[in-house]
C-alpha positions in Angstrom: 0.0 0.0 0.0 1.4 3.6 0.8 4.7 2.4 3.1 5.3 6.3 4.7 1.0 6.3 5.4 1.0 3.0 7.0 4.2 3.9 9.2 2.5 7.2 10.1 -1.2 5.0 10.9 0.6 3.0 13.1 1.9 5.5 14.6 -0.7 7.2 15.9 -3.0 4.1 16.0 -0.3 3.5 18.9 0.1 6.6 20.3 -3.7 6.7 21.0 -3.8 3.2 22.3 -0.7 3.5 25.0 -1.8 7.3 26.1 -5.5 5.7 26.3 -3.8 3.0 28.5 -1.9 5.2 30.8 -4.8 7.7 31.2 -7.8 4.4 32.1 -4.3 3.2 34.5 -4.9 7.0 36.0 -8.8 6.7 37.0 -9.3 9.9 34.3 -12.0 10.3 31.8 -11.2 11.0 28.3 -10.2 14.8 28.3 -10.4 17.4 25.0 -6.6 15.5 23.7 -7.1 12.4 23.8 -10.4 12.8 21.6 -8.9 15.0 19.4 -6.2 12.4 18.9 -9.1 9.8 18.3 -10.5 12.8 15.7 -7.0 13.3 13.8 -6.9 8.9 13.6 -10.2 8.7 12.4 -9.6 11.8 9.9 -6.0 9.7 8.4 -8.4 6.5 8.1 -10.9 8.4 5.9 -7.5 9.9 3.8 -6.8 5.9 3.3 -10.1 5.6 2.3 -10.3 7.8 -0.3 -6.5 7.3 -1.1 -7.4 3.5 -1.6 -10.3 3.8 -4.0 -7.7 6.7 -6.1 -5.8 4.1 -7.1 -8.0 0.2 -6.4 -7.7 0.4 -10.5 -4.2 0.0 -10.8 -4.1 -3.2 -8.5 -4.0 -6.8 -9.5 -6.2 -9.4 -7.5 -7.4 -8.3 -5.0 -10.9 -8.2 -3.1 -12.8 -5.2 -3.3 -15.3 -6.2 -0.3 -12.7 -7.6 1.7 -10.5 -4.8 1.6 -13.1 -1.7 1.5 -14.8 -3.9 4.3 -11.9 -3.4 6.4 -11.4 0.0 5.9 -14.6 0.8 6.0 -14.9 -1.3 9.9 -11.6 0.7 11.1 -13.1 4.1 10.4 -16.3 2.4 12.3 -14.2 1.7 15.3 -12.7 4.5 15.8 -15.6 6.8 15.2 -17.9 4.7 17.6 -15.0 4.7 20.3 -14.4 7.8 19.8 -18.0 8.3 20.8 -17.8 6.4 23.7 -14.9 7.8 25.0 -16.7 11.2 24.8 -20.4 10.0 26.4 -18.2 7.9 29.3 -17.1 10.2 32.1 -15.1 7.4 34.5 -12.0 5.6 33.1 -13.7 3.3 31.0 -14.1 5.8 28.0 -9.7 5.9 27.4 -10.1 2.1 27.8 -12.4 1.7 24.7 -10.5 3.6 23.4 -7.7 1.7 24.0 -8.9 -1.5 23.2 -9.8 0.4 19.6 -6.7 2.0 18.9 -4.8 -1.7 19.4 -8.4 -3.2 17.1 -7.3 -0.5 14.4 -3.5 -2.0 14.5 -4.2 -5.1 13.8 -6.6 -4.1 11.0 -4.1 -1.5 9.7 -1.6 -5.0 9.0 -4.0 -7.0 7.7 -4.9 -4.2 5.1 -1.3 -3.7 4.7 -1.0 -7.7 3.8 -4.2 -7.7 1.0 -3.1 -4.6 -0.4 0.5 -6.8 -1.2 
């Protein structure tokens, strides 16, 4: 796929999971930050998307409705977390947030894998 976009959606896919982490560890809710970290993943998810249907033609074999259905799940995730995180005042919202950041990881590699 695009090698510097992936490196820089891991990135912050991992940044959001270990601060989300450290900040459920601390008993705090999910301040103005952290969701705007969840906003900036969510906004570099929806650049894939459209990056990935910008050049789907000039691929070879591979699965439109697995691929877009992955992409298309991530963006869900982090968008409903995100949510979450913002309706849940105790230390559970960073925690689903968390647990989505480290869900949009392993989602990030597996599209990495069917776009190769």
């Amino acid at each position: 796929m695009f090698t510097v976009f992936t490196y820089v959606l891991y990135a912050v896919s991992a940044v959001l999971a270990i601060w989300s982490i450290v900040e459920t560890i601390r008993n705090k809710p999910a301040g103005k930050l952290l969701l705007g970290a969840t906003a900036f993943l969510l906004l570099l998810l929806i650049v894939q998307l459209v990056l990935s249907i910008a050049t789907f033609g000039s691929t070879h074999d591979i699965d439109p409705l697995l691929y877009f259905g992955y992409v298309i799940t991530a963006i869900l995730v982090i968008a409903l977390a995100g949510f979450w995180a913002f309706a849940e005042l105790s230390r559970w919202g960073p925690g689903v947030l968390a647990a989505a950041g480290l869900t949009v990881i392993v989602m990030i590699e597996r599209l990495d894998q069917i776009w190769q």
